[in-house]
C-alpha positions in Angstrom: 0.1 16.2 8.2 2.7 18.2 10.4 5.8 17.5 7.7 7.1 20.5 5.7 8.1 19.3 2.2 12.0 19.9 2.9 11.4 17.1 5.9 9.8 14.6 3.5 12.4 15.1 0.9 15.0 14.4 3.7 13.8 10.5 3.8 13.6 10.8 -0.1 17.2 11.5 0.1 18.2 9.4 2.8 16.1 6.3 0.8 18.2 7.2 -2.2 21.3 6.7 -0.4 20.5 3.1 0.6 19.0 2.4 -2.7 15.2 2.1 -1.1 12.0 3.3 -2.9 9.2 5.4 -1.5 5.6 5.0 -1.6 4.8 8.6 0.3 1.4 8.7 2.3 -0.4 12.0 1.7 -2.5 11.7 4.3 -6.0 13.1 3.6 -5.7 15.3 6.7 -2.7 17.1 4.8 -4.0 20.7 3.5 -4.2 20.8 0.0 -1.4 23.8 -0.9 0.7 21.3 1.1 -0.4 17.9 -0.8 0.5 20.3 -4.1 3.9 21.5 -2.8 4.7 17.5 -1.7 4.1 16.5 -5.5 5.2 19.4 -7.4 8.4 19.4 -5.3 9.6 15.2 -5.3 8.1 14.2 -8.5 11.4 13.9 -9.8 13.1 12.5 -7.1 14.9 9.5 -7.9 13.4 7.6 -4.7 10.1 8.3 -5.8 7.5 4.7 -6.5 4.1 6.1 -6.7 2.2 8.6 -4.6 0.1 6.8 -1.9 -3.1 9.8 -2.4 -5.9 9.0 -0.1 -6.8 6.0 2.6 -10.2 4.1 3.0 -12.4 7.0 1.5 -15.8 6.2 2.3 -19.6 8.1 1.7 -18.7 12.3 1.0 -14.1 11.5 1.1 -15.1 9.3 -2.3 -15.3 13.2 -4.1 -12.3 14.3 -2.3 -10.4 11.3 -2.9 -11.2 11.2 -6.3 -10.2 14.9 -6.7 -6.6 14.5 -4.7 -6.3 11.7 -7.4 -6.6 13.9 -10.5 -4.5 17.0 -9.2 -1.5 14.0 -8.4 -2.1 12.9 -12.0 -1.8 16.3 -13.1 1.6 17.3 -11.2 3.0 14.4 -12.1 1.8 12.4 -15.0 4.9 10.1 -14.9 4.3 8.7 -11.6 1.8 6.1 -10.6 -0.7 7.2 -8.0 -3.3 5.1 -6.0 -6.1 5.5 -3.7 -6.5 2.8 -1.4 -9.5 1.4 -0.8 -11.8 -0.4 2.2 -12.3 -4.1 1.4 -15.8 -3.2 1.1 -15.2 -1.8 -2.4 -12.6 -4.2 -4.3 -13.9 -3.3 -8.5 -13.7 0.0 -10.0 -11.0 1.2 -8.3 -9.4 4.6 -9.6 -5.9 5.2 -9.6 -3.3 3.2 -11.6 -3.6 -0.2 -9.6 -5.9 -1.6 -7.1 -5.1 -1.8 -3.6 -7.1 -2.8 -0.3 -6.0 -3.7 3.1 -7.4 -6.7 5.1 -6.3 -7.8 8.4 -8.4 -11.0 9.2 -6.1 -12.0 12.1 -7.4 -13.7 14.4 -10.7 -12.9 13.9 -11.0 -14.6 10.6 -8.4 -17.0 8.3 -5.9 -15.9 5.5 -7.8 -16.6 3.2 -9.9 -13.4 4.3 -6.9 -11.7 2.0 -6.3 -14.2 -0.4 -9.7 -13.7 -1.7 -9.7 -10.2 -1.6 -6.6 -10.3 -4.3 -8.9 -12.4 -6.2 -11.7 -10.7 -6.5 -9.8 -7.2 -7.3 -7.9 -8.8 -9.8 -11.1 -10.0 -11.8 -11.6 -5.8 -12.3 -8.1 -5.1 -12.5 -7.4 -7.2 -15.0 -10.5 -5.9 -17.5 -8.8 -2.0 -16.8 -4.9 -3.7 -17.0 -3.8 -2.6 -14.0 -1.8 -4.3 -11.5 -3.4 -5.4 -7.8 -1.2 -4.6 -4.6 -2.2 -5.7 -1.3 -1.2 -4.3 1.6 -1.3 -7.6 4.5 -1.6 -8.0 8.3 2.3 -7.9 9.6 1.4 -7.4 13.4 -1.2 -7.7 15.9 -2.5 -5.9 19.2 -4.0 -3.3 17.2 -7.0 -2.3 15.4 -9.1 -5.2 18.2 -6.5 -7.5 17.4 -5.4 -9.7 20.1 -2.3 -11.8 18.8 -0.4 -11.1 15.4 -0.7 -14.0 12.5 1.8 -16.8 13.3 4.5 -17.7 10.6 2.6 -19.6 8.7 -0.1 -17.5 8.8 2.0 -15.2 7.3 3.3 -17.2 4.7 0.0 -18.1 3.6 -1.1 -14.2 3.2 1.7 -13.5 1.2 2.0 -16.6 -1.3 -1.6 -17.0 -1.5 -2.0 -13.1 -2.7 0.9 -13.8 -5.3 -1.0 -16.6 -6.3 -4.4 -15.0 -6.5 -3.0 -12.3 -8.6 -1.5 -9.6 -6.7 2.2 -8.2 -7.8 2.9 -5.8 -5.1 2.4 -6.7 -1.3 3.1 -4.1 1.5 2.7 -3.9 5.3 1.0 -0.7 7.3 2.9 1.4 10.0 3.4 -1.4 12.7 6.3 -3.4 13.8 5.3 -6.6 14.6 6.2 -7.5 18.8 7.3 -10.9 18.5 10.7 -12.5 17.1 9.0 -14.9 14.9 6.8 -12.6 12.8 9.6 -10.4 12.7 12.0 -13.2 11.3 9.1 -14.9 8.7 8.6 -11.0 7.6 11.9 -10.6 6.9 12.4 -13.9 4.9 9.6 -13.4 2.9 10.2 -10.3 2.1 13.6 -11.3 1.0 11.8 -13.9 -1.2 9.3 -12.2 -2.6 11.7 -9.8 -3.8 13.7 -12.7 -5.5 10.9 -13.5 -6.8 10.0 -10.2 -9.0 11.8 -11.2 -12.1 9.4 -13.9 -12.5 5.9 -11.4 -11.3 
């Protein structure tokens, strides 16, 4: 919530030199003149994806959530913008696509995810809207004591394609150990020779 706007559009500009796209995260701790300024300011800028408006609302955020939705909407109709959501709520999902995070490693299979994907893409598909998910990369956060192996990671990824979604993502870690690192980076590389055909 500390960035100005001239800070975030710095990144924009520096993405748009290396030819990378931004998905900016505006925070729901960001005041709301400042959310405006962030919008009305880059919604033009040619690094610009979507606009990342809320995380996890839950009980009263739903309403503020909801509202930071509509005013992004408004600032910038040509832009999608998404809300993502706990994996406790995966239909009726406002916004221009569905998204959820789940992190089932090693407390739980990858499959955890893969059926997530599914069962947002059964609502998804009624409103035409595409599903991202955004997958475990790294561990030894949020009570998590290892980070998914390769293959563990492999299986997130291709089984969310599979069940549906066409946009995966990673949160803010890096993962610790040379062999996530290394399957991240090849499947990322895959994936994304794989769009054409998503």
């Amino acid at each position: 919530p500390g960035i100005t706007t001239e800070q975030l559009k710095g990144y924009f500009d520096r993405c748009a030199q290396v030819g990378l796209r931004l998905i900016p995260w505006l925070d729901g701790r960001i005041p709301l003149e400042q959310f405006r300024e962030h919008v009305a300011t880059l919604k033009d800028h040619p690094a610009l994806l979507c606009w990342y408006v809320y995380d996890e609302p839950s009980g009263e955020r739903f309403a503020e959530a909801n509202a930071r939705l509509k005013l992004a909407k408004e600032l910038d109709p040509s832009h999608p913008a998404l809300i993502n959501y706990l994996p406790d709520r995966l239909t009726d999902h406002l916004g221009d696509l569905y998204s959820t995070d789940v992190y089932p490693i090693p407390h739980s299979s990858p499959l955890a995810a893969i059926n997530a994907v599914a069962q947002m893409k059964i609502g998804a598909e009624k409103e035409k809207k595409p599903v991202w998910m955004w997958l475990q990369g790294t561990g030894y956060a949020y009570w998590m004591d290892r980070e998914p192996t390769p293959r563990e990671l492999s299986c997130m990824v291709y089984g969310s394609l599979l069940a549906g979604a066409r946009g995966i993502y990673y949160f803010a870690q890096v993962p610790r150990t040379k062999a996530c690192f290394d399957e991240l980076r090849a499947l990322l590389v895959e994936v994304d020779a794989l769009a054409p055909a998503l």
